[in-house]
N, C-alpha and C positions, 0 to 999 in steps of 0.2 A: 504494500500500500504506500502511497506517496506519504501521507504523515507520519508512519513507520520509518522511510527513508527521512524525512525530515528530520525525525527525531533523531536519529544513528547517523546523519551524513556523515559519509566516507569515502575519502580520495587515503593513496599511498599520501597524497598531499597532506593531507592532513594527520596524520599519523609522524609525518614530520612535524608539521605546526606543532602540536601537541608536546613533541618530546621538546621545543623551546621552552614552552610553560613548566616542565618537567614535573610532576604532579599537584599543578595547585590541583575576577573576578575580575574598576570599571564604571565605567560611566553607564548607566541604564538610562532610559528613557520609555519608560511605562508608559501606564493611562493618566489620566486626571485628577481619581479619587482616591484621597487619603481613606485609610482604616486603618481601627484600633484595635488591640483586646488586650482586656485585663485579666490577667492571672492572679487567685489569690489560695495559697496555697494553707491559711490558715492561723492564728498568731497566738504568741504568748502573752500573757497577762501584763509578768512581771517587767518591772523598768528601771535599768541600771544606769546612772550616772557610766559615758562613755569614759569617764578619765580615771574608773576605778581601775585601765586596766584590764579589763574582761572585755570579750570582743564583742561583738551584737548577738550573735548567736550563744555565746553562754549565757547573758544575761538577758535573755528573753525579749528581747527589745525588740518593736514589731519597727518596721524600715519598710520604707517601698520607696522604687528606684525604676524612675521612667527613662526607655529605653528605647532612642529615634534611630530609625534606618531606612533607605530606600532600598531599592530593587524591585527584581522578578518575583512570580511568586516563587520559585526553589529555593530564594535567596532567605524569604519569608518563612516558609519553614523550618530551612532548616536552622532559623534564629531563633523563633518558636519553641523548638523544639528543646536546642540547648536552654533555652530560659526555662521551660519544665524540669529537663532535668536537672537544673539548678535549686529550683525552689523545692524539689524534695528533698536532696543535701541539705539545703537549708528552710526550714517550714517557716521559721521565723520572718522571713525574708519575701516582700511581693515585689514583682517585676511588670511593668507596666508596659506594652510595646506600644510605637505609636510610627507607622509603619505608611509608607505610601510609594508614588512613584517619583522619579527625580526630575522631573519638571517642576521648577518654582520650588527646590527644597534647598536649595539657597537661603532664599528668600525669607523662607518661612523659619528658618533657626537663626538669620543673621536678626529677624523682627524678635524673635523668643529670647534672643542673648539680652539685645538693650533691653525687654521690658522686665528682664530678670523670669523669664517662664521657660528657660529653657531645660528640656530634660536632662538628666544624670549622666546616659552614655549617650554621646554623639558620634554618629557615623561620620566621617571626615572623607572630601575629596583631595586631591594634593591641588588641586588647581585653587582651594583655598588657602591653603599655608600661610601665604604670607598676611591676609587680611585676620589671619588668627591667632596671629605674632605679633603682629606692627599694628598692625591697626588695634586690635585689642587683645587682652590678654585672657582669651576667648575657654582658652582648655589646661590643664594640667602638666605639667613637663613630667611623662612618665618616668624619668629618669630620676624624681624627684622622690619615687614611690618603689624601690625598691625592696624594699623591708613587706610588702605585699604582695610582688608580682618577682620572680625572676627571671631577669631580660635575659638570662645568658640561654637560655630555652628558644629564643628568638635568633638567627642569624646577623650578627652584627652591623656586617657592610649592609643589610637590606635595612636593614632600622635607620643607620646614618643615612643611606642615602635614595633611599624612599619615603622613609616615614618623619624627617625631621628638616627642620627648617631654620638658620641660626642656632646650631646647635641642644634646640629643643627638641626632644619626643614627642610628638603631638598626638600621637596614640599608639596601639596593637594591631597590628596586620591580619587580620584571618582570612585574607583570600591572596589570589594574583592573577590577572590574567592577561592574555596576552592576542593580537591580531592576526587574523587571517582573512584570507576570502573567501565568502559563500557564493556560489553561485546556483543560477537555475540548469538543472540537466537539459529540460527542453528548450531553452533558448537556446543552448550552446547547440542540440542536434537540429534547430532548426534552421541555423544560420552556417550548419558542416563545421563546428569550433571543436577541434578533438579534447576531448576531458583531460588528456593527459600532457598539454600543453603546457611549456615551461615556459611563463610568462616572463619577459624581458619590458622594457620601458618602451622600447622598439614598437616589438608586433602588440603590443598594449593599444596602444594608436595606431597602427596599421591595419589589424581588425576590428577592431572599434569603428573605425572611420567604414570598412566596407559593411557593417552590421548594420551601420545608418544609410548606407548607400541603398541598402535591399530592400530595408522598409524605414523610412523619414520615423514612422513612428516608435522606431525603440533603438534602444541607448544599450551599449552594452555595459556602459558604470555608472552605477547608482552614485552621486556624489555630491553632499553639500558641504558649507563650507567648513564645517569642524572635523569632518572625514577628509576633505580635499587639504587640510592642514597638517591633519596626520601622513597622509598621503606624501607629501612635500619633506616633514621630516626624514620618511623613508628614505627618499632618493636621496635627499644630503646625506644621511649618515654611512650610507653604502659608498658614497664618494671620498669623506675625510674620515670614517670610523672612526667618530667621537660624536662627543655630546655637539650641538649647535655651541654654546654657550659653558668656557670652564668654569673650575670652582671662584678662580678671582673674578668672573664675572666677564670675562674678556672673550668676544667671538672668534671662534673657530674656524666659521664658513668666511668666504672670503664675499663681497658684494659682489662678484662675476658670478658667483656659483649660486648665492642667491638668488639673482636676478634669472640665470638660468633656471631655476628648478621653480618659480613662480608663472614663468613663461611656458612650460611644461603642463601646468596647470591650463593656463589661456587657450595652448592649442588643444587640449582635450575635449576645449568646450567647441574651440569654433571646427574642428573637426567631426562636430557631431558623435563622437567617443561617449561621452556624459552630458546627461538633461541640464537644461541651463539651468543655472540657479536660484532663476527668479520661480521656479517652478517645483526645483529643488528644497529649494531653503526652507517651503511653508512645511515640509516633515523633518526638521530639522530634529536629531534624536530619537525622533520614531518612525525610520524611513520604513520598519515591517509596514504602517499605514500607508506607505505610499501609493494611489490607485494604480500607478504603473508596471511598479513589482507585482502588486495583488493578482495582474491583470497578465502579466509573463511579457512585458513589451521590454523589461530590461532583466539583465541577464549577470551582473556582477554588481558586489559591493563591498565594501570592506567594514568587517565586526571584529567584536569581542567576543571570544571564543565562548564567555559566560552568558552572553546577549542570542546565543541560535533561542531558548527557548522560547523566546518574543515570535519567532518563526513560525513555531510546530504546530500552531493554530492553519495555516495557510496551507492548501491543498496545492502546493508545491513539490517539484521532485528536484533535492539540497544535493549540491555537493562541494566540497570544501577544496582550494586548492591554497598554492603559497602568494605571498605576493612578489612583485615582478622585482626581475635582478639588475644589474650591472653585470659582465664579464670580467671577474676579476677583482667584484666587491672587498671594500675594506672592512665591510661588518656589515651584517642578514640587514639591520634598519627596522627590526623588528619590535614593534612597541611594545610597553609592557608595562602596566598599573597593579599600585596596591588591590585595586578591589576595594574589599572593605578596611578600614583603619576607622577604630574605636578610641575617641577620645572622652577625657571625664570632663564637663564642665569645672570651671574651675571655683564656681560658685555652689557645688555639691556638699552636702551636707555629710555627706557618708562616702568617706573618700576611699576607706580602706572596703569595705562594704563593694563598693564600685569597681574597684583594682580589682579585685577577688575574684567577682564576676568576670571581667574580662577574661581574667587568664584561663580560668575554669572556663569560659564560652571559647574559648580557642582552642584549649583541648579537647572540647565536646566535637565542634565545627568542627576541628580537624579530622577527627576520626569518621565523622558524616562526610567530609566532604573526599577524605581517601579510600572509601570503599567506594563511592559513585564514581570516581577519576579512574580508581582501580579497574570497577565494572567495565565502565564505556570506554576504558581503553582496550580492555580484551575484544570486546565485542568490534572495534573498529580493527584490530591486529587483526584478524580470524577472518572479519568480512576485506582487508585489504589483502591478507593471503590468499584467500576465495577467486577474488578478482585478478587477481598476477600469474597463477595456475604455476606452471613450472618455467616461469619466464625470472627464475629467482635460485639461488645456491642449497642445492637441497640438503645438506649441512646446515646453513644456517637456518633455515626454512624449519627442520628439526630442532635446532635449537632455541628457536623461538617459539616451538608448541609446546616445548618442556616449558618452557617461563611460564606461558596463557596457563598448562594445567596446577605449576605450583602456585599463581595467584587466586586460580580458581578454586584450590581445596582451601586453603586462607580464609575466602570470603563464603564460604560455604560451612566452614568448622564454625564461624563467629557470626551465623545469619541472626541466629536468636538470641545474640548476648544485649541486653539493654546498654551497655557501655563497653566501647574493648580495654582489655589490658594494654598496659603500657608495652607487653613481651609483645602481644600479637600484632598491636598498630606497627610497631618497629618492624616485626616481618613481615608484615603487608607491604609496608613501604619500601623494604630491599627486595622484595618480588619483585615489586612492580617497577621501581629501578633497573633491576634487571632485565626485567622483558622490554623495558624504553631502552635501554642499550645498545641490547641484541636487536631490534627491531629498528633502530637508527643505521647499524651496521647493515643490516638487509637492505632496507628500502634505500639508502644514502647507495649503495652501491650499484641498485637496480638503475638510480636516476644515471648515474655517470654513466652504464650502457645504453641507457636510452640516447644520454646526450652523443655518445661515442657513435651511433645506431647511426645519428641523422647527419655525423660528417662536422660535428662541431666543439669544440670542449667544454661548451656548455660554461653556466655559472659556479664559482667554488662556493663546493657543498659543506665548506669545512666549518663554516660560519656554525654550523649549527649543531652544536657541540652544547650548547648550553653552558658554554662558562660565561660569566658576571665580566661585566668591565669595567675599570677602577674607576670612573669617571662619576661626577654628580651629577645626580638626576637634572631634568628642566622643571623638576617638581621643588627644587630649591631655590635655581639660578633663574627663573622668569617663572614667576607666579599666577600669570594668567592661561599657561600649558594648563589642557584637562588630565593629560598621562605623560607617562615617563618616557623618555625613549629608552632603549639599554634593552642589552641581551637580560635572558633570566638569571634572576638570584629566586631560593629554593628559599619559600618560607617556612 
């Protein structure tokens, strides 16, 4: 069924994607309507002066701690979910969510800060950092709160330089995720576009341009301008493999190279490549609404790997490829955001209470979120083995079935555990590590025969390796970036 395929899209392509993100989340752009719910897990009587000493929970102290976040609804559960199982650890303890979608939630926490109504935990974007620092002194410097959370559980270089701004911690990470492209399977066979096409910056515009030529009325890239911006970082970063922007604040790109890769941009439009923007811009973060895509008249866009399931409503047939190269790239270009990052207000009442939560909602999340990563990556290895047939190293081909079945006894021995152990999340996590290894060695090598196939050396595949680059986010050095650029760090 096509929303079956929606749901599991699968390219070899994307099984590369994937192993960038290496198992983690993002800017969403939902509906319109905020919803709540309140959880009340039940309270104690007694009430202890906080400065005997005794923490809330020994001393029966009833607490409730409102807790904002956007997203999808997966994202809504499974926050939900950790906030249950938190309030049974702690009965003492209500958790209040107040959940919606990220349109206008900006807005609506920077109005809560001034009038002092802002909730407890705040979901944090990087694109606000700096109005959360300098402008005001909006959340917590987690680094302040150690004696409650231990950062060292966190990976460091990711905390510097994704989660902090001026040397402040501005919250906990509990997701990451990272870009690729969706496409439509039937625009691409109705316009002869082979799925297994190694997009270049070239034949990007080259087909593009004849997809418009066939029929005036469809675009092959869905593009407004906060996508067309990410888009542009891409290309710089494959040219100078760095950040735009260093840690001293000093550019990178040179004004030639800028000027070229905004121009890049121009001729996509006036080559009929991508919908003009005036037309564009009105879905600006919810381009799933777009009547275009709805309608199969365009055929590529660029997402957040956390962002397909905004999709799987759409009677659509998904498939995921990488995005387009250089020959001889200095780095994939491949974005990559926190997701979610949890900051405390800094006008909270119950600080230690708040921290607590966090790091318990990270170890909850994390184990929700490494059995689903773990899941839908076997299920996409297995359906991209399916697809390649013996066009693949049948050594490794074997070695890679072993990994799918040691992930899959893992997730099968621990179906019914209400929480994993710390022993069994650690082996789930080096399974599944392993099979993203072996399965990068597979597929990474399938591509260089393909590129070898067609008489070309193709783009280097080595980029994608998944190692960190030492460089600072654009989530520090320009603070109106929505994401990071930078290869993966493993949160």
């Amino acid at each position: 069924m096509k929303k079956r395929q929606g749901r599991k899209v699968i390219l070899i392509s994307l099984v590369l994607s994937m192993l960038l993100a290496a198992g983690c989340s993002n800017q969403d752009g939902e509906g319109s309507q905020d919803s709540a719910r309140q959880m009340d897990n039940g309270q104690k009587e007694t009430d202890t002066d906080d400065s005997s000493g005794q923490n809330a929970e020994d001393s029966g102290e009833e607490i409730t701690l409102r807790v904002s976040w956007w997203g999808p609804e997966d994202r809504h559960e499974a926050t939900l979910a950790a906030m249950d199982y938190y309030m049974e650890l702690h009965p003492n303890i209500k958790l209040v969510g107040e959940y919606g979608d990220w349109n206008g939630h900006y807005d609506k926490i920077v109005t809560q800060l001034a009038s002092g109504t802002a909730p407890d935990i705040i979901q944090i974007n990087d694109r606000w950092y700096y109005d959360f620092t300098v402008g005001m002194e909006a959340v917590i410097d987690m680094n302040t709160l150690t004696d409650y959370v231990d950062l060292g559980a966190f990976d460091q270089s990711f905390l510097e330089n994704y989660c902090s701004y001026d040397g402040k911690l501005l919250g906990l990470p509990l997701g990451v995720t990272g870009v690729c492209f969706l496409y439509n399977k039937d625009f691409f066979a109705e316009h002869n576009i082979p799925e297994d096409t190694v997009w270049t910056w070239d034949n990007l515009l080259e087909i593009g341009e004849r997809v418009h030529q066939e029929n005036p009325e469809h675009y092959l890239y869905v593009c407004e301008t906060p996508e067309m911006w990410v888009l542009q970082k891409c290309y710089v970063k494959q040219r100078i493999g760095t950040q735009m922007i260093s840690e001293d604040y000093t550019l990178n790109i040179t004004p030639e190279l800028f000027a070229e890769a905004l121009a890049y941009g121009k001729e996509m439009v006036d080559r009929g490549v991508t919908e003009p923007f005036e037309t564009a811009s009105l879905y600006t973060d919810v381009s799933n609404e777009n009547p275009k895509w709805i309608n199969g008249e365009e055929g590529l866009q660029q997402k957040y790997i956390t962002n397909f399931s905004r999709y799987q409503s759409l009677d659509l047939n998904y498939g995921v490829c990488t995005s387009p190269v250089f020959d001889g790239m200095l780095d994939t270009g491949v974005t990559v955001s926190t997701g979610n990052l949890f900051g405390i207000n800094s006008k909270c009442e119950y600080v230690k209470e708040a921290a607590e939560f966090e790091a318990q909602d990270k170890k909850r999340k994390e184990a929700i979120d490494t059995r689903n990563d773990a899941d839908s990556f076997v299920f996409q290895t297995e359906k991209a083995l399916g697809e390649v047939g013996d066009k693949i190293d049948a050594s490794q081909k074997a070695t890679v079935e072993d990994d799918i079945k040691a992930v899959k006894d893992i997730l099968e021995r621990t179906k019914d555990q209400t929480d994993m152990s710390d022993s069994d999340l650690d082996a789930l996590k080096a399974a599944k590590e392993k099979l993203m290894n072996d399965a990068q060695a597979l597929f990474t090598k399938m591509y260089e025969n393909m590129q070898g196939a067609q008489g070309a050396a193709g783009p280097d595949m080595s980029g994608f390796t998944g190692q960190a680059d030492a460089g600072a986010s654009d989530a520090g050095s320009a603070p109106q970036d929505d994401v990071v650029d930078g290869d993966f760090r493993e949160v």
